[in-house]
Structures are given as C-alpha cells and as structure tokens.
C-alpha positions in Angstrom: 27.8 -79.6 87.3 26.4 -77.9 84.2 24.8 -74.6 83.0 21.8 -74.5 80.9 22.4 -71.5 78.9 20.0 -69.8 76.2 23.4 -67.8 74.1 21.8 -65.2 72.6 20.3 -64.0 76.2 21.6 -60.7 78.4 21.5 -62.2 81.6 23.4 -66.0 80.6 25.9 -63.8 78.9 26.8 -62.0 82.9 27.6 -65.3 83.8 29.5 -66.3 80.8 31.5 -63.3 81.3 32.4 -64.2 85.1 32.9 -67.9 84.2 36.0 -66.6 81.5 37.3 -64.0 83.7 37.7 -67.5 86.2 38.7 -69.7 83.3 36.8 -72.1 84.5 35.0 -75.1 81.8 31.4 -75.9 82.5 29.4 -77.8 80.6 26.9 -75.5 78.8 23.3 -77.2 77.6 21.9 -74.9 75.1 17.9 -74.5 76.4 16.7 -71.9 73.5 14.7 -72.7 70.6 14.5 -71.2 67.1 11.0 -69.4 68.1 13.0 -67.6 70.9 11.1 -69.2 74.1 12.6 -71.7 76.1 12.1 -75.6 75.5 9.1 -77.2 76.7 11.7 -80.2 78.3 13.9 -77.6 80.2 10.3 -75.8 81.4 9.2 -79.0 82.8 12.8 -79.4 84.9 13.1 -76.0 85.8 9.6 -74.2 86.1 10.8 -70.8 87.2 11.4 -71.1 83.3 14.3 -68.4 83.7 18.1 -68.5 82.9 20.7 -69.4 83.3 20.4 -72.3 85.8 22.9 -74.0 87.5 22.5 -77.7 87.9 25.1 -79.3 90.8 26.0 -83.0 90.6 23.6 -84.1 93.1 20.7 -82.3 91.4 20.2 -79.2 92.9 19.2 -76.2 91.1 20.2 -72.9 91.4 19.0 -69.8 88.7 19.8 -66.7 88.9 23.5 -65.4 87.2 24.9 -63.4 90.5 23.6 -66.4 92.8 25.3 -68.6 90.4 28.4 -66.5 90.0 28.5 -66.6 93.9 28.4 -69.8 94.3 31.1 -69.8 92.2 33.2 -67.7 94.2 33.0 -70.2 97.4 34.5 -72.4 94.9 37.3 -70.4 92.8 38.3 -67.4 94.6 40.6 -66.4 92.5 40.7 -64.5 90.4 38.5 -62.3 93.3 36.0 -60.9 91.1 33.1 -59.9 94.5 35.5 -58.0 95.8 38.6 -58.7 98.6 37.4 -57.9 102.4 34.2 -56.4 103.7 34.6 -53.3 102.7 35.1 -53.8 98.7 32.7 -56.6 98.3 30.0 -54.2 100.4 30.9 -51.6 97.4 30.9 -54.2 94.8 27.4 -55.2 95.9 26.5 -52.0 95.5 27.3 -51.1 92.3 26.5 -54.2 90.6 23.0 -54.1 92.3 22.5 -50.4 90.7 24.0 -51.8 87.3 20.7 -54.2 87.5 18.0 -52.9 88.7 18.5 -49.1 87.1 20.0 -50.6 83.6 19.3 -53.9 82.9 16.0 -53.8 84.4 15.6 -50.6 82.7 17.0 -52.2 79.3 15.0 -55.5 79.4 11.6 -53.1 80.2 12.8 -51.4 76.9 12.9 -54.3 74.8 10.3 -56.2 75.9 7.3 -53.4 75.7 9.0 -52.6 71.8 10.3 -55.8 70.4 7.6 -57.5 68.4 8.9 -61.0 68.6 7.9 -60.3 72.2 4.2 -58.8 71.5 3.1 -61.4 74.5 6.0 -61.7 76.6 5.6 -58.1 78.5 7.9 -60.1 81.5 10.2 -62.7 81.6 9.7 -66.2 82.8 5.9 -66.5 82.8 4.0 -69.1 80.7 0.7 -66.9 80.7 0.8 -64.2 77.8 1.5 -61.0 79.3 0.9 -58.2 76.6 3.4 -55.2 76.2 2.6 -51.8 77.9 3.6 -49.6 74.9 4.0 -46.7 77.5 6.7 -48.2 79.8 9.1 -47.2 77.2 9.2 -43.6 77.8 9.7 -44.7 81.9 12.4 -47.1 80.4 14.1 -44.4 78.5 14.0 -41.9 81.5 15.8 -44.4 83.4 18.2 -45.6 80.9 19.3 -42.1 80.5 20.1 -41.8 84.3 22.1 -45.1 84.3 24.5 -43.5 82.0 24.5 -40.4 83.7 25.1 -42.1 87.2 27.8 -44.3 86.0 29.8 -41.9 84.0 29.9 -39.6 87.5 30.7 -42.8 89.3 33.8 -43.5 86.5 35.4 -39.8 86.5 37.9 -40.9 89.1 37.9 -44.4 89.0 39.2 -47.3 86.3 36.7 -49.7 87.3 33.0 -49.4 88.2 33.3 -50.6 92.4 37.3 -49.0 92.5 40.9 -50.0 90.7 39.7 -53.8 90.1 37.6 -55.4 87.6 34.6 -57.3 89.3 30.9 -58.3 88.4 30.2 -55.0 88.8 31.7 -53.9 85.9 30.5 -57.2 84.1 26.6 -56.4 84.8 27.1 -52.7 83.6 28.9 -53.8 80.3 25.8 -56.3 79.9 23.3 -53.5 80.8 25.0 -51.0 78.0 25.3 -54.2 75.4 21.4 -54.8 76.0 20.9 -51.2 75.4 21.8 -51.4 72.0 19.3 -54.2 71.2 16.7 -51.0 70.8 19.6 -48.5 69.4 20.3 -47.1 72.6 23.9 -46.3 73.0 26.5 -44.3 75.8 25.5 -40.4 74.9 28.5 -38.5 73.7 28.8 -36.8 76.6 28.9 -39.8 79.0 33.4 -39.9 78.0 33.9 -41.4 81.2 31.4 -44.1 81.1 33.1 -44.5 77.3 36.4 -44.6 77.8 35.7 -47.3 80.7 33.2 -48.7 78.1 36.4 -49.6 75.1 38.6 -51.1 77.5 36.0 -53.2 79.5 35.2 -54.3 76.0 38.5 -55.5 74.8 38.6 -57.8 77.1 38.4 -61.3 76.3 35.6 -62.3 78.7 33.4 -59.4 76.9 33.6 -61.4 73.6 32.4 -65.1 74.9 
C-alpha cells in the first residue's frame, strides 16, 4: 500500500503525525504541484481530488486522514492511539471530532476566504472555481476563538486532549492550532492550559514529520 500525500497540506500532515506515532513506513507519492493544485494524473485516479488517499495493494482507495488512520488501527493497534475500550475511544471520538469541525474547519474557512493564492478555490476538492466569500472570515474568527477557549477548559485537568494518553485527538488539535497560524492566528495568552499542552504536544517527534 501507499499514500499519496501533498506535504505542505494540514490534513496529510494528521496522518503523517499518526503514521510516526505507529512507526510505521509507507510509501509516500508526492501528488502536489508548484502552482499549489493537485496534478491533473492523480485527479484523473482519484476524482474526489482530496488528500491524503490511501491506495491498498489490490487497488482500493480510501481518502480521508481519520478513515485512513483507522484503517490503520485494525492493522497496528499498538501503539493504541483511538483509544483502549468503549468508553475511551467513545471520548476520543469526541474530541477529535470537535478538534475538526470547530478548528480545522474553522482554520481552513480562514485561509481559504483570505489567501490569495486561493482567490478561486473558496472549498476544497472541487475543479469548478468557487470564489472566496470575504465575509466568512469574521464567522471563521468567531469560531477559532471558541476552539481555544473550549480546549483550554477541556486541558485545565487533563494532560492530554481525550484524558492521560496521547491519541488522534490531540494530533487533529495540534494540526488545527498549526493551521491557525498560516493566517497569524495563534493560542491567546490567556489560553495557559491549551499552551502548556501546546509545547509538549509539540516536542514530540511525530509533531516535526
């Protein structure tokens, strides 16, 4: 099996993160061009035009980074990084579901109404122009600001995002904060929970792939 990866990309670099944290070796097949769009060859195997992709031996194709990671999981259960019995991986869900939808959503939404290398690419994986909405920034901002607020509550008592283990959770939230900062938005000063959990999550080796 392989991944086709685009590097510089948020959502590649959540799975790059759960593939070191596994030290696993898979194949990576660079898909990005030097205009910052995907290649025309790897739109023509994979129309859904997203990644990262996972492409099994016997040709299947699976996209999405948590699908991916999950599949994963079936395979290499350990390190356990969804959690260890219902309960925890029910919680892990959870929080790595907010970590997405209410910041990296809220990040990409951010970027891609400001960013003028992306004047006609308002969403992602759609070969029709879709022009930025100028006005989704303020949203954007509105709900980056309660992402930090949410998670630094959520950190006050706890070492990890979902409890005392490191899991995708906390790898989707690191990549959420990280893509933050691709329009100067960084953890407020008051947020020294979500900080403090922000400087160790980041010295890890997996947060430097």
């Amino acid at each position: 099996m392989k991944i086709y990866d685009w590097h510089i990309a948020p959502n590649p670099r959540r799975l790059h993160m759960y593939v070191a944290e596994k030290g696993l070796d898979i194949p990576l097949v660079e898909v990005g061009t030097d205009k910052l769009t995907l290649s025309d060859e790897y739109k023509a195997k994979y129309p859904h035009a997203m990644v990262p992709m996972l492409e099994l031996d016997d040709g299947t194709c699976i996209g999405e980074a948590m699908a991916i990671a999950r599949y994963l999981e079936e395979l290499y259960p350990d390190p356990p990084l969804f959690g260890v019995d219902a309960k925890d991986r029910a919680i892990v869900d959870m929080w790595e579901k907010r970590a997405n939808e209410e910041g990296m959503l809220a990040a990409s939404e951010l970027f891609r109404n400001t960013a003028a290398t992306f004047a006609d690419r308002g969403l992602p994986g759609s070969a029709q122009p879709i022009p930025q909405i100028p006005e989704l920034t303020t949203r954007a901002l509105e709900r980056m600001s309660r992402f930090f607020k949410k998670f630094d509550a959520q950190l006050a008592d706890k070492r990890f995002v979902a409890g005392d283990r490191y899991t995708v959770a906390d790898i989707t939230t690191l990549c959420a904060i990280d893509f933050g900062k691709w329009t100067d938005l960084d953890i407020p000063e008051d947020c020294k929970n979500l900080r403090r959990w922000y400087d160790e999550v980041s010295a890890r080796p997996s947060a430097k792939v």
